[in-house]
MOPAC internal coordinates of N, CA, C and O (Angstrom, degrees):
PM7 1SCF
backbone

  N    0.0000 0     0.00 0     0.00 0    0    0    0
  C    1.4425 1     0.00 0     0.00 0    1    0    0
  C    1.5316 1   110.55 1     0.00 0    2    1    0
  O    1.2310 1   128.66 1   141.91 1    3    2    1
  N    1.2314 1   100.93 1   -38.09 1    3    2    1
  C    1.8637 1   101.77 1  -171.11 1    5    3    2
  C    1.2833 1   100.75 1   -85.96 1    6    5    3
  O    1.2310 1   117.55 1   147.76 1    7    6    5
  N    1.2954 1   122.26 1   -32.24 1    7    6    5
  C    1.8054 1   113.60 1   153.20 1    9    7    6
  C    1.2525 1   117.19 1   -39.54 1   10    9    7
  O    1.2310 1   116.67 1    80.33 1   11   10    9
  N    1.1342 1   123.94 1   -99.67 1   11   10    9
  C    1.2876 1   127.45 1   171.77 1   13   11   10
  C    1.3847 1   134.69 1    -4.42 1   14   13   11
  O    1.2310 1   117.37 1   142.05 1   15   14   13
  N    1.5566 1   122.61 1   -37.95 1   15   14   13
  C    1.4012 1   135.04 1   139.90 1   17   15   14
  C    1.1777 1   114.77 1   -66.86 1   18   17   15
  O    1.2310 1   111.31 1   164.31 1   19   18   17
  N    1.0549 1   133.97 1   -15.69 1   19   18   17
  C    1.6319 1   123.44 1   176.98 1   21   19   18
  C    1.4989 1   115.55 1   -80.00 1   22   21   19
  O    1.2310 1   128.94 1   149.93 1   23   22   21
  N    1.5230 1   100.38 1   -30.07 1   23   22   21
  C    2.3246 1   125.50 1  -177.28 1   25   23   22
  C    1.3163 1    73.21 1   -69.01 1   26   25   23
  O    1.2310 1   115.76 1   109.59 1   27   26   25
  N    1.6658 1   125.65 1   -70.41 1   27   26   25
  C    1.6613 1   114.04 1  -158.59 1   29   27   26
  C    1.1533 1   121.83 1   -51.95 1   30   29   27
  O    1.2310 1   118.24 1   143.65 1   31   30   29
  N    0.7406 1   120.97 1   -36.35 1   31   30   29
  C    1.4466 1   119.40 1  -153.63 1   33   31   30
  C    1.7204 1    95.61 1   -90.25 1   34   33   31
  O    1.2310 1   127.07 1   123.39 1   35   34   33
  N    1.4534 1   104.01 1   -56.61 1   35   34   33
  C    1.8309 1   104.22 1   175.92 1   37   35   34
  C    1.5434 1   104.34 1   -35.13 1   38   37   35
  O    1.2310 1   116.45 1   112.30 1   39   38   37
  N    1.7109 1   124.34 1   -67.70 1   39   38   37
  C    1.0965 1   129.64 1   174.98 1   41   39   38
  C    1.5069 1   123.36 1   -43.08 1   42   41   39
  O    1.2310 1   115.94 1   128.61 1   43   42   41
  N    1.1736 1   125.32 1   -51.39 1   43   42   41
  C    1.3574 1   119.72 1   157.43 1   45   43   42
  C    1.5914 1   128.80 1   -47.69 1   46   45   43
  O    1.2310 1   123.25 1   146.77 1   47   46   45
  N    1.4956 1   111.38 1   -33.23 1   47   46   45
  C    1.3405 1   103.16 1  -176.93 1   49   47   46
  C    1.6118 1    99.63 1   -89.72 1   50   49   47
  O    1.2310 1   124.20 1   151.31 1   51   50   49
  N    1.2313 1   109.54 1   -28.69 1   51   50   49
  C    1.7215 1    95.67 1   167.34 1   53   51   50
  C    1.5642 1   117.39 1   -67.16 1   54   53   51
  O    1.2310 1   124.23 1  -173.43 1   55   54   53
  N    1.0196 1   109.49 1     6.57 1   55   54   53
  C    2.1003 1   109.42 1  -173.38 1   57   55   54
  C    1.5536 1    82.15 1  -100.67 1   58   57   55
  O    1.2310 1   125.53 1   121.39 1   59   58   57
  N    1.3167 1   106.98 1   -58.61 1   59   58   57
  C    1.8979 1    90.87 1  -166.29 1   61   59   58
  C    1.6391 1   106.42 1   -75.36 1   62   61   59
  O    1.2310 1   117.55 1   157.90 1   63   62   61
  N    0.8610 1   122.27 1   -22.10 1   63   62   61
  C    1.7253 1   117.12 1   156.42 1   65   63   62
  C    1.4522 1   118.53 1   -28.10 1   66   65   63
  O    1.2310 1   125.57 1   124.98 1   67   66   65
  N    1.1224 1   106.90 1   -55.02 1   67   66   65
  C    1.7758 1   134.32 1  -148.19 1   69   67   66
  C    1.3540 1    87.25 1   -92.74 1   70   69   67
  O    1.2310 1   121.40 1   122.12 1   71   70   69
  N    1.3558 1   114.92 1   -57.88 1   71   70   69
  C    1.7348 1   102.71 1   174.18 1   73   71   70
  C    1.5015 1   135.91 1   -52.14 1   74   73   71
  O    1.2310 1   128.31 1   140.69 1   75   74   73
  N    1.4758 1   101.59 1   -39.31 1   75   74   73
  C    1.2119 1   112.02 1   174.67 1   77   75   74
  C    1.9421 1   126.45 1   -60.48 1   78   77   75
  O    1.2310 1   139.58 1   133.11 1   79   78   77
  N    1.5887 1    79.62 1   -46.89 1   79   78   77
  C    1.9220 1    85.64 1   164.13 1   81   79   78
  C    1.4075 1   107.51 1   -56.86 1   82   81   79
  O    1.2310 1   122.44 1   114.91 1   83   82   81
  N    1.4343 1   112.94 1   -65.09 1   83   82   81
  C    1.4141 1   105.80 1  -179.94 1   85   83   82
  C    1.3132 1   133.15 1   -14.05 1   86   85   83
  O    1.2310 1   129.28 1   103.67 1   87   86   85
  N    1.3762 1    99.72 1   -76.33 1   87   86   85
  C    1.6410 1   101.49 1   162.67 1   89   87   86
  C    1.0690 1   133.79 1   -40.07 1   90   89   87
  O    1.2310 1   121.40 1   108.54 1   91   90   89
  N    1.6994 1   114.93 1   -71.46 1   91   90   89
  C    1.4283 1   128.59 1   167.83 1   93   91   90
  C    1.4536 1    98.64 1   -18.39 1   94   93   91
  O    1.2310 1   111.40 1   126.24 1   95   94   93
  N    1.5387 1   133.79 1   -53.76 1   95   94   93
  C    1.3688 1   136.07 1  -162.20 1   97   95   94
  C    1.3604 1   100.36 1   -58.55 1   98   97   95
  O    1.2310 1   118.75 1   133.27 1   99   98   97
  N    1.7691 1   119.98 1   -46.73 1   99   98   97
  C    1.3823 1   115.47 1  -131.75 1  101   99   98
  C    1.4607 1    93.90 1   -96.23 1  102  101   99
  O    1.2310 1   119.81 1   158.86 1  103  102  101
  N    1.4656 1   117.96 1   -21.14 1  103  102  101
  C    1.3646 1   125.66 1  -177.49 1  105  103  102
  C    1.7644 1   110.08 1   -84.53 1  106  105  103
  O    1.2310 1   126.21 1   153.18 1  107  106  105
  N    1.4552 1   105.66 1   -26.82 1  107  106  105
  C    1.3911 1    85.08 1   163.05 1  109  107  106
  C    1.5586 1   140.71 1   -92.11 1  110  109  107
  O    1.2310 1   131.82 1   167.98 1  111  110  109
  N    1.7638 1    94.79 1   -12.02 1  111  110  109
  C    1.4796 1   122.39 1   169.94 1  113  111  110
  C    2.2776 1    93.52 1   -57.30 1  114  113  111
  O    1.2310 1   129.15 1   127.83 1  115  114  113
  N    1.1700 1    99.97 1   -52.17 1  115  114  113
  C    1.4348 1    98.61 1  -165.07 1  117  115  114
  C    1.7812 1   110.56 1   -74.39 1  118  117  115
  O    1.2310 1   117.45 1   154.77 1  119  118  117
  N    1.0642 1   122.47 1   -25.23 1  119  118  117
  C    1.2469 1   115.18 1   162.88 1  121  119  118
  C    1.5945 1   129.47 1   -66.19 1  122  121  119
  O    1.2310 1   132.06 1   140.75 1  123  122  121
  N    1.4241 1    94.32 1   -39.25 1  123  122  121
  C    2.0872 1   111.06 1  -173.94 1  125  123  122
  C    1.6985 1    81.05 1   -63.06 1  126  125  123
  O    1.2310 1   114.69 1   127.10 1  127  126  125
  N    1.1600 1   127.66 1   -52.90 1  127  126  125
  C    1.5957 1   127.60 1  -153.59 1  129  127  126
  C    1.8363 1   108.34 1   -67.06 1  130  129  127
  O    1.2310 1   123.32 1   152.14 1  131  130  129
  N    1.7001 1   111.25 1   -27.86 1  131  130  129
  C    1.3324 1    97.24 1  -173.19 1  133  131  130
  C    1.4519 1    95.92 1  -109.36 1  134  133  131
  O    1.2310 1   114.36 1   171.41 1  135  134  133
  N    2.2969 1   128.28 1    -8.59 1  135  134  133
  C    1.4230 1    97.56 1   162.99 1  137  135  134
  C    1.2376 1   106.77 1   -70.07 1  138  137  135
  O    1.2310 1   102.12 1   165.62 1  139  138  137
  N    1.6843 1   150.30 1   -14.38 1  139  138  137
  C    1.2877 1   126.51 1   175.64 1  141  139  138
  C    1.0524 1   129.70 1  -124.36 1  142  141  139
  O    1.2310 1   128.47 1  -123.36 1  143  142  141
  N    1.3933 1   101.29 1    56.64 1  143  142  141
  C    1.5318 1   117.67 1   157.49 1  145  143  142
  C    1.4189 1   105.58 1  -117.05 1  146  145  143
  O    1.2310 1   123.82 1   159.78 1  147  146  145
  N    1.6223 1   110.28 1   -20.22 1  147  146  145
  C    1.2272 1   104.38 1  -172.34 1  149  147  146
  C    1.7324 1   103.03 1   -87.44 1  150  149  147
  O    1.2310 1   115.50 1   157.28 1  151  150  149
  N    1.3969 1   126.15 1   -22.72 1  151  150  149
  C    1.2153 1   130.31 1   172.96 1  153  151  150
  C    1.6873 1   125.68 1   -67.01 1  154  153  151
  O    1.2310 1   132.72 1   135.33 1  155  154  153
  N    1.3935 1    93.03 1   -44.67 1  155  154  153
  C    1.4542 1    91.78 1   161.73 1  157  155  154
  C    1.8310 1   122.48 1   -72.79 1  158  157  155
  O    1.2310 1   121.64 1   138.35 1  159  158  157
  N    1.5423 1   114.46 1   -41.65 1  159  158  157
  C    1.7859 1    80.61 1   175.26 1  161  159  158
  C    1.3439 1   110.12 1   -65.65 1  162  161  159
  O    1.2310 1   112.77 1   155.21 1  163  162  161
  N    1.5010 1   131.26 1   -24.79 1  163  162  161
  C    1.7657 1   107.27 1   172.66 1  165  163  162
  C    1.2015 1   118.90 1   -49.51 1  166  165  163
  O    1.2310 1   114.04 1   155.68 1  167  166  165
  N    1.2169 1   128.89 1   -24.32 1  167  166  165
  C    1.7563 1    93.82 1   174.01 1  169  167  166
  C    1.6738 1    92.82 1  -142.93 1  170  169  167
  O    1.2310 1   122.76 1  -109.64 1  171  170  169
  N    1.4122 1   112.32 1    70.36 1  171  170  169
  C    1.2634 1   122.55 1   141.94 1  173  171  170
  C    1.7926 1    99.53 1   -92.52 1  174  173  171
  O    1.2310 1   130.16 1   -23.48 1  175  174  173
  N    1.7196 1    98.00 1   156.52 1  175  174  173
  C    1.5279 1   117.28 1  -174.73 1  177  175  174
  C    1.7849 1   101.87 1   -72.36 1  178  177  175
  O    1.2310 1   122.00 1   -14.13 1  179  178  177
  N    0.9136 1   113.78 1   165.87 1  179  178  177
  C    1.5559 1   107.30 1   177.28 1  181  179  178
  C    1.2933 1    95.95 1  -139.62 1  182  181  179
  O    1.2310 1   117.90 1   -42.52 1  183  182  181
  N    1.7067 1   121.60 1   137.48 1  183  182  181
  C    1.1048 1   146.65 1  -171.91 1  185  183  182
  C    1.9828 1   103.96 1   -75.24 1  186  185  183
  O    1.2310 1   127.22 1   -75.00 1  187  186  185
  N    1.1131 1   103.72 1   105.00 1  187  186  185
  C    1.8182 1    92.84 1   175.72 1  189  187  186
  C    1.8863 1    93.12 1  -105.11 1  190  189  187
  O    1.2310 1   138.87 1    11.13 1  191  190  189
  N    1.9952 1    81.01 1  -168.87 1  191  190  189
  C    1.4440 1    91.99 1   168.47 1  193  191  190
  C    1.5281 1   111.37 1  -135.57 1  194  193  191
  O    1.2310 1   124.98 1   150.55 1  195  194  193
  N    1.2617 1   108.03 1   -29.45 1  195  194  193
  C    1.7863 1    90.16 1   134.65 1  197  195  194
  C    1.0944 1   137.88 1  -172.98 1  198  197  195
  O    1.2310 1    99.49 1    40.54 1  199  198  197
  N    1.4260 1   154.59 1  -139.46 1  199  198  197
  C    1.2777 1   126.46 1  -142.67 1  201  199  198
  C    1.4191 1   120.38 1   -64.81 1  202  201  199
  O    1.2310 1   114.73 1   -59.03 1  203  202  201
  N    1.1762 1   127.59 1   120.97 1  203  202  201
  C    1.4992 1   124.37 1  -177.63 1  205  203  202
  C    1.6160 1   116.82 1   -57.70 1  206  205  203
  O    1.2310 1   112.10 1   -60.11 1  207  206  205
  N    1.0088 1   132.51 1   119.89 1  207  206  205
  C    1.4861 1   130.60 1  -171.35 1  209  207  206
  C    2.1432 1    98.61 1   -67.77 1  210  209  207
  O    1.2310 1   133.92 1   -47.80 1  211  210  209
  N    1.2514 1    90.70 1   132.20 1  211  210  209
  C    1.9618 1   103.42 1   178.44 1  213  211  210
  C    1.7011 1    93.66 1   102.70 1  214  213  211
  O    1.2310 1   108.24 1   147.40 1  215  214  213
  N    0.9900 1   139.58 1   -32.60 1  215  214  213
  C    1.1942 1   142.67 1  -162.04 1  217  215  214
  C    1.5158 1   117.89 1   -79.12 1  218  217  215
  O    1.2310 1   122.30 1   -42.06 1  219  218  217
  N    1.4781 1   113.20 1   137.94 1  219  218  217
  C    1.8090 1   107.00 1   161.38 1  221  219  218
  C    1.3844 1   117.21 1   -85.56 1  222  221  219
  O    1.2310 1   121.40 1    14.84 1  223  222  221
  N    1.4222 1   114.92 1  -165.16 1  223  222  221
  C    1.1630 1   121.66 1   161.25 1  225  223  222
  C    1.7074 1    91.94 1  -121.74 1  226  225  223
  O    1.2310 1   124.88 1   -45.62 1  227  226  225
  N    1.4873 1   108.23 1   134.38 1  227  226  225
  C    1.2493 1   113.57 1   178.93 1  229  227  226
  C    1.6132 1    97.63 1  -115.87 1  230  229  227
  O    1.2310 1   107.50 1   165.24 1  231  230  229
  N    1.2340 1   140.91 1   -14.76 1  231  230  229
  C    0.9437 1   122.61 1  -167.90 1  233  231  230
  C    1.5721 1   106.03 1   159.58 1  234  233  231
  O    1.2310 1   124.21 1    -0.69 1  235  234  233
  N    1.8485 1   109.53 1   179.31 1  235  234  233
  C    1.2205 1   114.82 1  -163.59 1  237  235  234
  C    1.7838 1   110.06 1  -118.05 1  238  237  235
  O    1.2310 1   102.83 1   -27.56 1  239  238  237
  N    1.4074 1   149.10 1   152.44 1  239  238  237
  C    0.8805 1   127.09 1   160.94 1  241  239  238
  C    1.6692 1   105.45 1  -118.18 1  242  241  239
  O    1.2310 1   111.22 1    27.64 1  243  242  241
  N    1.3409 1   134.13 1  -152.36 1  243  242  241
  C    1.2085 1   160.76 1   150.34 1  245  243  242
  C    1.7145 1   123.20 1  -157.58 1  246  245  243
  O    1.2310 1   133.91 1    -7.92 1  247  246  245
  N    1.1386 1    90.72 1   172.08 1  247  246  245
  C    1.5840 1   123.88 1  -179.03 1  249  247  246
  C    1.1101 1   140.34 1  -162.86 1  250  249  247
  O    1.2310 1   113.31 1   -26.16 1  251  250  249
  N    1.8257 1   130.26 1   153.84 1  251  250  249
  C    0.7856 1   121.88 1  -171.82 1  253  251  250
  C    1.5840 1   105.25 1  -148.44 1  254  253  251
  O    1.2310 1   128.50 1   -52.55 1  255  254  253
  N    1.6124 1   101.24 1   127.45 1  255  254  253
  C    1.8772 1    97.69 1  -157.13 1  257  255  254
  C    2.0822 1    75.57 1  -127.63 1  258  257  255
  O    1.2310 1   127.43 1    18.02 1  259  258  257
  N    1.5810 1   103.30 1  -161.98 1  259  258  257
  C    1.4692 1   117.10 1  -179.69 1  261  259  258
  C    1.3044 1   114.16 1   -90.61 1  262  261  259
  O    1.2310 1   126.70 1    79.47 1  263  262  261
  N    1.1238 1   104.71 1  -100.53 1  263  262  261
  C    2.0966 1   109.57 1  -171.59 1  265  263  262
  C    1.7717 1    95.04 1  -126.57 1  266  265  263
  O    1.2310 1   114.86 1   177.50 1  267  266  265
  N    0.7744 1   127.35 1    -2.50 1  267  266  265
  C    1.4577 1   123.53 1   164.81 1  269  267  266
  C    1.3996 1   127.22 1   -96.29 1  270  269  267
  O    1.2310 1   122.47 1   -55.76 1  271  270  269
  N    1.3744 1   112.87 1   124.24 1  271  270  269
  C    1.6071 1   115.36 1  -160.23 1  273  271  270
  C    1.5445 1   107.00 1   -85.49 1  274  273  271
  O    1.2310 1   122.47 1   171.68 1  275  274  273
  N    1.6746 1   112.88 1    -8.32 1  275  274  273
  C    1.6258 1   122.53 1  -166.46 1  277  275  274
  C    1.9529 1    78.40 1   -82.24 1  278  277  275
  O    1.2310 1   110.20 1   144.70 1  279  278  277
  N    0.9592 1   136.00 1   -35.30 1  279  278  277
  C    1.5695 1   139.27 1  -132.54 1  281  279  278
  C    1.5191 1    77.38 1   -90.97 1  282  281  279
  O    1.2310 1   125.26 1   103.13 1  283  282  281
  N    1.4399 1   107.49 1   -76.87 1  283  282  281
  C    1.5686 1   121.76 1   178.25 1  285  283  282
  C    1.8136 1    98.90 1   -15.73 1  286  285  283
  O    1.2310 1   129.78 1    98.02 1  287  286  285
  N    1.2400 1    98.74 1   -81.98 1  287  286  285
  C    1.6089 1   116.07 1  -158.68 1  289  287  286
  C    1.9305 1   104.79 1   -44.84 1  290  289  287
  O    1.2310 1   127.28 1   152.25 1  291  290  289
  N    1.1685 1   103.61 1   -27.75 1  291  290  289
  C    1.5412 1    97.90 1  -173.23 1  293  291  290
  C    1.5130 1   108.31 1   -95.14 1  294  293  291
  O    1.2310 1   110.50 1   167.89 1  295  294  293
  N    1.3427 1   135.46 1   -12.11 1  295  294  293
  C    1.0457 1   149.98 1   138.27 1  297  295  294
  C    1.3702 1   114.81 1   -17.13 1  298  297  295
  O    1.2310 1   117.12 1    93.33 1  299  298  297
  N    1.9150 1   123.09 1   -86.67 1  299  298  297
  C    0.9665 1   156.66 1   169.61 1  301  299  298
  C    1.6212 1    95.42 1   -53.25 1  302  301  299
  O    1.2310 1    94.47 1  -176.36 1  303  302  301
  N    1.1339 1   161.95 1     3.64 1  303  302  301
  C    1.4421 1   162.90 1  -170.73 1  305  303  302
  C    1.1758 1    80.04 1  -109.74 1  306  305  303
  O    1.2310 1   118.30 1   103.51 1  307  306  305
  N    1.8783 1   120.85 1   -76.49 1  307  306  305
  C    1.5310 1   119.06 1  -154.90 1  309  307  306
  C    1.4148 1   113.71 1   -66.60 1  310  309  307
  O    1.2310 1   118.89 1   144.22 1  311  310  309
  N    1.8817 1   119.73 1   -35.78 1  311  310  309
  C    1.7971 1   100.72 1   162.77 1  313  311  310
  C    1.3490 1   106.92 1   -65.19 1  314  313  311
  O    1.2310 1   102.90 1   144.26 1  315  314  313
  N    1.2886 1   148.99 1   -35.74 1  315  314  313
  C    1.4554 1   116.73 1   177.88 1  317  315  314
  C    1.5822 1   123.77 1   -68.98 1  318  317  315
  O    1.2310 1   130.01 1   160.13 1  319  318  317
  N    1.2826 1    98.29 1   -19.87 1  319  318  317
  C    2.2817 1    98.68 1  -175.59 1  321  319  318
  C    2.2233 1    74.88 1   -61.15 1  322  321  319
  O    1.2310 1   124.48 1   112.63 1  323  322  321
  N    1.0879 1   109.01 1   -67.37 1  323  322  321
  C    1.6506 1   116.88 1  -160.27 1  325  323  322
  C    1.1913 1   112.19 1   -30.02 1  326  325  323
  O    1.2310 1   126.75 1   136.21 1  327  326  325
  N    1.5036 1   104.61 1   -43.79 1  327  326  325
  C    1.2939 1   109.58 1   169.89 1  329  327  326
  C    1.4228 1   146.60 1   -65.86 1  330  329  327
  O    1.2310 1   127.74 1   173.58 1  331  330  329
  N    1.4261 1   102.71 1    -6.42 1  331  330  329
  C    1.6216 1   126.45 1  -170.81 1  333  331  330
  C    1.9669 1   105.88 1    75.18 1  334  333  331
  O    1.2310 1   115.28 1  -163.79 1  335  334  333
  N    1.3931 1   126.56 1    16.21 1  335  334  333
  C    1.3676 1   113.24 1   178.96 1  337  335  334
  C    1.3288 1   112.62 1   -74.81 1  338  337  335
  O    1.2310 1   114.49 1    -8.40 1  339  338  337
  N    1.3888 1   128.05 1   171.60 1  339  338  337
  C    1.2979 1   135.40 1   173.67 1  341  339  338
  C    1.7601 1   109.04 1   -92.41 1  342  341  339
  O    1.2310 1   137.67 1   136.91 1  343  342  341
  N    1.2366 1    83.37 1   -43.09 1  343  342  341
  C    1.7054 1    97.48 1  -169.99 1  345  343  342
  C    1.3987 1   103.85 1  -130.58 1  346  345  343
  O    1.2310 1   120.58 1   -15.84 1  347  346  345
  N    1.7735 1   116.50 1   164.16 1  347  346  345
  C    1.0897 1   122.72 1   145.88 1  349  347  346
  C    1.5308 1   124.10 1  -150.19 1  350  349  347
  O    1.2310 1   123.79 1    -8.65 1  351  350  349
  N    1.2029 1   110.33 1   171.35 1  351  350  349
  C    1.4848 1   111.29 1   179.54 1  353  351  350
  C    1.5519 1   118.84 1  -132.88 1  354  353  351
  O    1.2310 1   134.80 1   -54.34 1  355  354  353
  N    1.4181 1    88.98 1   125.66 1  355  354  353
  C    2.2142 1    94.80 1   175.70 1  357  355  354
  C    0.7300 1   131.44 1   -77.70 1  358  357  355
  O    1.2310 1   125.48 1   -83.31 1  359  358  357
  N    2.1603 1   107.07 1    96.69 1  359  358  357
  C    1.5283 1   106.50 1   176.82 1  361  359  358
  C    2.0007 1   148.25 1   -70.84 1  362  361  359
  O    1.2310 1   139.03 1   176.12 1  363  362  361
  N    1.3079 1    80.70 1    -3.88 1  363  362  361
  C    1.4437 1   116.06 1  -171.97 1  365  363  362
  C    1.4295 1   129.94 1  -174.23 1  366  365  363
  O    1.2310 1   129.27 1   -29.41 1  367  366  365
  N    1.6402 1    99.74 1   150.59 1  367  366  365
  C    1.6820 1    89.92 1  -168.90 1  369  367  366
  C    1.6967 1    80.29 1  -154.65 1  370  369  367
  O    1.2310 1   125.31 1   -62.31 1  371  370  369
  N    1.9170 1   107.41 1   117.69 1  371  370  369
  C    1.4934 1    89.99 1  -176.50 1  373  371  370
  C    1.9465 1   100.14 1  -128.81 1  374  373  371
  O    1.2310 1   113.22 1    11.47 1  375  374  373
  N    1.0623 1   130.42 1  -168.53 1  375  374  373
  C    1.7000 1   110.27 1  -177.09 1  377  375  374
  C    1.5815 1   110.90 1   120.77 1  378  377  375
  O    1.2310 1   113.35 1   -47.28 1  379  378  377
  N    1.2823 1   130.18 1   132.72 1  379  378  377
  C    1.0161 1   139.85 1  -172.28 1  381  379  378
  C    1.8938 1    81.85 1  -122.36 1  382  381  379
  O    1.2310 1   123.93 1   118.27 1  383  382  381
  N    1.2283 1   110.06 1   -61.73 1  383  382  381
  C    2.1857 1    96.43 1  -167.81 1  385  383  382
  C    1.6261 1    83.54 1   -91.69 1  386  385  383
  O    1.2310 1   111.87 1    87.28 1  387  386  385
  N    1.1378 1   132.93 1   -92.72 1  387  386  385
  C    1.2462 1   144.67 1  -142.70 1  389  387  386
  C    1.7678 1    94.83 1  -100.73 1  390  389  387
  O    1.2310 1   131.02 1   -52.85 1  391  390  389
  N    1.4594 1    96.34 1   127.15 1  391  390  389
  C    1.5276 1   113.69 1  -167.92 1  393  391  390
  C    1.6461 1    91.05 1   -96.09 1  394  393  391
  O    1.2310 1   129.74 1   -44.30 1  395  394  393
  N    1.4904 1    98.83 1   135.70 1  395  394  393
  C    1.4314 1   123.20 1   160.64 1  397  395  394
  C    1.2906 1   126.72 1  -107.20 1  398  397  395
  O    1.2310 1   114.17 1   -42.28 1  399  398  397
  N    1.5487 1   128.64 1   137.72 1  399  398  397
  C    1.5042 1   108.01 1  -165.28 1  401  399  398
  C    1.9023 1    99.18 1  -161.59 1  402  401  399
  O    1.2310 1   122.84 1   -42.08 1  403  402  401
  N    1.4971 1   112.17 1   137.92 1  403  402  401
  C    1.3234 1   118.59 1  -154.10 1  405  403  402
  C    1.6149 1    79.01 1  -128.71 1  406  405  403
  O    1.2310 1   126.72 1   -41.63 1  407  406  405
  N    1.7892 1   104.68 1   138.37 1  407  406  405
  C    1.7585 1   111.93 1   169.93 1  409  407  406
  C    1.3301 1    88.27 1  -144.67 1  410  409  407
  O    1.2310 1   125.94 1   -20.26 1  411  410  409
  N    1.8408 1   106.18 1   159.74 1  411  410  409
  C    1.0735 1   142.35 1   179.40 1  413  411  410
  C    1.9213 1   105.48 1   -76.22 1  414  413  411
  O    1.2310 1   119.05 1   -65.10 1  415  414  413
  N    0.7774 1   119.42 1   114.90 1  415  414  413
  C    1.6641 1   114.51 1   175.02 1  417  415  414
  C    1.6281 1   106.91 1   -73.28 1  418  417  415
  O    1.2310 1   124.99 1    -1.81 1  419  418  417
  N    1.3240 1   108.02 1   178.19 1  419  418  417
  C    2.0324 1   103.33 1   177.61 1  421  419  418
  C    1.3695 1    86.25 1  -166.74 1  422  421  419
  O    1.2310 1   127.84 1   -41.92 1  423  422  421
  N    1.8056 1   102.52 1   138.08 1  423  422  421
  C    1.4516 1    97.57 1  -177.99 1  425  423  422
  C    1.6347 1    94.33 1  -134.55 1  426  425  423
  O    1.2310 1   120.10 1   180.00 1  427  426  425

């Protein structure tokens, strides 16, 4: 009999053991996930339309995506994050099959 409480009880404290990591896991899985989501949109480039007031012009990029202008546009986002810009703006977009497209960077 006094065995038998001794299996329980071991077994029980290994269940709330196991739970406790658990969590610990799930709460730190859920924090790492919203500090870096929140780190990365800070310095994603942001699409304007035109010159951002405080801002330079540092420069020009291009691209070249297929027949979709959403494809194009995220293209021209990732050379400007590469580039260190804050912002950019789409100066052109030319292409009947494969779209070509030139933006203003802003830093």
């Amino acid at each position: 009999m006094i065995y038998l409480s001794i299996v329980k009880l071991i077994f029980a404290t290994y269940i709330h053991l196991l739970k406790v990591t658990i969590m610990k896991n799930v709460k730190t899985l859920f924090v790492a996930a919203v500090l870096s989501s929140l780190s990365f949109a800070s310095f994603a480039a942001v699409e304007v339309q035109a010159t951002p007031a405080g801002q330079q012009k540092v420069g020009t990029i291009s691209a070249n995506a297929g027949t979709n202008l959403g494809s194009l546009e995220d293209q021209l986002a990732q050379k400007a994050d590469e580039m260190g810009a804050k912002s950019f703006r789409i100066t052109s977009v030319t292409g009947p099959n494969t779209l070509h497209g030139t933006a203003v960077i802003y830093k």
